[in-house]
N, C-alpha and C positions, 0 to 999 in steps of 0.2 A: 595503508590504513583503509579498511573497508567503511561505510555507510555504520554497518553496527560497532566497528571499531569506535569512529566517533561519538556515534550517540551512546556506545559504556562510557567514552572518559568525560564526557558531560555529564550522566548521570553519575558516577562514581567520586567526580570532583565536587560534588554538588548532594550529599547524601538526605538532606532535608528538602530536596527542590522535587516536588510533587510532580510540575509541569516535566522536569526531564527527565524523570523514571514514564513519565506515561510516553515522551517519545521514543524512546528507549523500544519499549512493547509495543509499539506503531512500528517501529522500524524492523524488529523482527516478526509480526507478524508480517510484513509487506516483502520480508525478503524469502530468496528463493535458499533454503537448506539441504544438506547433503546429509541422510541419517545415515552412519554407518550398521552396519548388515554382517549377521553372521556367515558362516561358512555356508550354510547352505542358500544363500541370498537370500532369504525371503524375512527371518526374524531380523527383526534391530538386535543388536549388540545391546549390553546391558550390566551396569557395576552395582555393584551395592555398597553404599556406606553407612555410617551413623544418621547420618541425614534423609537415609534411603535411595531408593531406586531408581536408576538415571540411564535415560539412551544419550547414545553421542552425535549431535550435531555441528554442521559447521556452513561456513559461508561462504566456500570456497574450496572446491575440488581438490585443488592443491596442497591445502590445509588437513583435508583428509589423507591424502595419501602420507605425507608428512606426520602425521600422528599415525597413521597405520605402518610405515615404514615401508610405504610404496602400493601398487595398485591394489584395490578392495573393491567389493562389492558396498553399493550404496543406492538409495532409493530419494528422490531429488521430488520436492512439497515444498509449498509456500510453509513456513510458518504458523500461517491461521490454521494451515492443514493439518500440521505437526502438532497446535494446540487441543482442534480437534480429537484427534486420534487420541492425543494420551488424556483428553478429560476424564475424570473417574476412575479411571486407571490407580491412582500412587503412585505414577513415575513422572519425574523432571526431567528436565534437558541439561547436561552438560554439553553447554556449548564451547567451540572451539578448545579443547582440553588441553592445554598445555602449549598450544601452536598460535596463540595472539593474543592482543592485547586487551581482545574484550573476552578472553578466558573466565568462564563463570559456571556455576551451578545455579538452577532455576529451581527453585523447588517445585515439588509437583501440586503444593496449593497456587504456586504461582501461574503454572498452565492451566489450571481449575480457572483459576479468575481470566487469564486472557481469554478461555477459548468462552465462557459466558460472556465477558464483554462484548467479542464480534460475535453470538448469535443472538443479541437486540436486533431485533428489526424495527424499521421505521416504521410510525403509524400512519395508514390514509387518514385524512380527514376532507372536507368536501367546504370548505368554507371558500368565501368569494373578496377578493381586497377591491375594499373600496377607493383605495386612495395609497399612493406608494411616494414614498419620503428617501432623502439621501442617507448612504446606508450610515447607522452607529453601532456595529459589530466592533467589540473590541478587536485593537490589531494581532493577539494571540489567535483570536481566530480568522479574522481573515488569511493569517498567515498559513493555518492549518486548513481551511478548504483549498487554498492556492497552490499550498504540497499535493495534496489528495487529487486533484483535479489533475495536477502535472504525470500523473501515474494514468489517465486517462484518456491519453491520445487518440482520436478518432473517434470516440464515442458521444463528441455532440462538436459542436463548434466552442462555442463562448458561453461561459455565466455572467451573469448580473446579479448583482448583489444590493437588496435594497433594504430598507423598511417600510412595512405596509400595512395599512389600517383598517381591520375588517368592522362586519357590519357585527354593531354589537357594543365596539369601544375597544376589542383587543389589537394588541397592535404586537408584531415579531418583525422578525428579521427573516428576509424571501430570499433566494435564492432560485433563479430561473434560468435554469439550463435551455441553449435556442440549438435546435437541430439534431436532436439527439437522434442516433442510430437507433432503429427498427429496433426493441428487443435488449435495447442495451440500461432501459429504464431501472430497472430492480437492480441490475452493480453500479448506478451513479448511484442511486435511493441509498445504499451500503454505503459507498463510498464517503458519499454525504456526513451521514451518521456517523463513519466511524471518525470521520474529522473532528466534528463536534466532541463526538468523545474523548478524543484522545486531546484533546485542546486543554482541558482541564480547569474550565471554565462550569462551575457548581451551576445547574439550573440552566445552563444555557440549552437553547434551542431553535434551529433554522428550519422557515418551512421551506419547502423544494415544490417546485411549478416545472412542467416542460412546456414549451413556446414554439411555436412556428415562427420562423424568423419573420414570415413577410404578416402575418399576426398583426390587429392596430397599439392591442398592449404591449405589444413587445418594442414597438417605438414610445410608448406612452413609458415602459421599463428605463428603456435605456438614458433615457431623457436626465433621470436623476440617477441612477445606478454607480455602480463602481462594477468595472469589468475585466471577470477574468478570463483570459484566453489559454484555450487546449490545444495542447502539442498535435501539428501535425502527425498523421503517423508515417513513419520511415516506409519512403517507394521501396520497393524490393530490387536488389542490382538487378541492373540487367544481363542479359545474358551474354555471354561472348559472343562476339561474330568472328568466325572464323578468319582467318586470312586468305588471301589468295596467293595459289602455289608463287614463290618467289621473291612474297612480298614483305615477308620478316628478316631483318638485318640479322638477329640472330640466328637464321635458317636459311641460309643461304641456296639457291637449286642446286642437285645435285646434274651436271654435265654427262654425260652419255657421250 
């Protein structure tokens, strides 16, 4: 059972639950797809039904060649990438066709609406918190920046999650990311966003600060915050080091 295996049988056991059809579409945009490819590698593959016109996707190498009845040509995109591509188009995704449990057809208004969802962008705004409170972010979202953030390994240290009260009387919910990678600001900003969205929480909205750890607000943050922490990211192995002649029991010297 893959990732989207689960979240189809949550959504499908659940055909009125808004919240898990939307993670459902968070889950496949976030995963990586294997489009299968005609003969000449370059087009997708493509059926047509009553329903209309569908590429074949899947989540799982294995799964493709299993449906193809062994090696094929295939072109490997995130999902958002996949929604992309076929926006505007009139083609859907059959996914995993006939080889798992989250076997489905997506209609092709259905990748219309995903791939508009993920090109919201977040807006600048330039306001200043006067004063920041312990956070009351429902736990559906907490839970969902806390996924979203676990896909961002290395790209900052820690968030803090607070509520904050600007000058004016408005008051939201902040989110301040401490140490963030050079350049990696615009895919938290995304990432941020697409949490929120996919939360499925009507109206909801976090605003996003980047913070220098050693910063005076950023201890002034932490003070009341709720904190979330990002996955190291995986050291690279290291390399072999050779043996020396003699020294492997399974290589024993060869005698002369």
């Amino acid at each position: 059972m893959t990732p989207l295996d689960l979240a189809h049988g949550r959504m499908t056991s659940a055909p009125d639950d808004d919240a898990a059809r939307l993670r459902f579409f968070e889950r496949l945009a976030d995963s990586e797809l294997y489009l299968l490819l005609q003969e000449d590698g370059e087009s997708p593959q493509s059926f047509e039904t009553s329903d209309g016109i569908f590429v074949l996707g899947f989540d799982e190498e294995a799964r493709l060649a299993q449906f193809a009845g062994g090696p094929a040509d295939y072109a490997a995109l995130s999902g958002r990438g996949l929604a992309s591509m076929l926006a505007g188009q009139n083609v859907g995704l059959a996914l995993n066709p006939e080889v798992a449990p989250s076997s489905m057809l997506i209609p092709a208004e259905a990748m219309d609406w995903l791939a508009q969802l993920l090109s919201e962008a977040p807006e600048a705004t330039e306001d200043r918190a006067e004063a920041f409170h312990p956070p009351s972010a429902p736990p559906r979202l907490i839970q969902a920046l806390d996924a979203k953030l676990a896909s961002a390994a290395g790209l900052a240290s820690h968030g803090l999650l607070a509520d904050a009260t600007y000058a004016g009387g408005r008051s939201a919910p902040v989110l301040a990311l401490v140490a963030a990678t050079p350049g990696a600001e615009t895919a938290l900003a995304q990432a941020v966003s697409e949490a929120v969205i996919f939360s499925g929480l009507e109206d909801s909205a976090v605003d996003l600060i980047f913070l220098d750890p050693d910063a005076a607000v950023t201890a002034q943050l932490a003070r009341v915050a709720l904190r979330i922490d990002l996955p190291e990211p995986e050291a690279p192995a290291p390399a072999p080091t050779p043996a020396a002649p003699g020294m492997d029991p399974e290589k024993p010297p060869k005698l002369r």
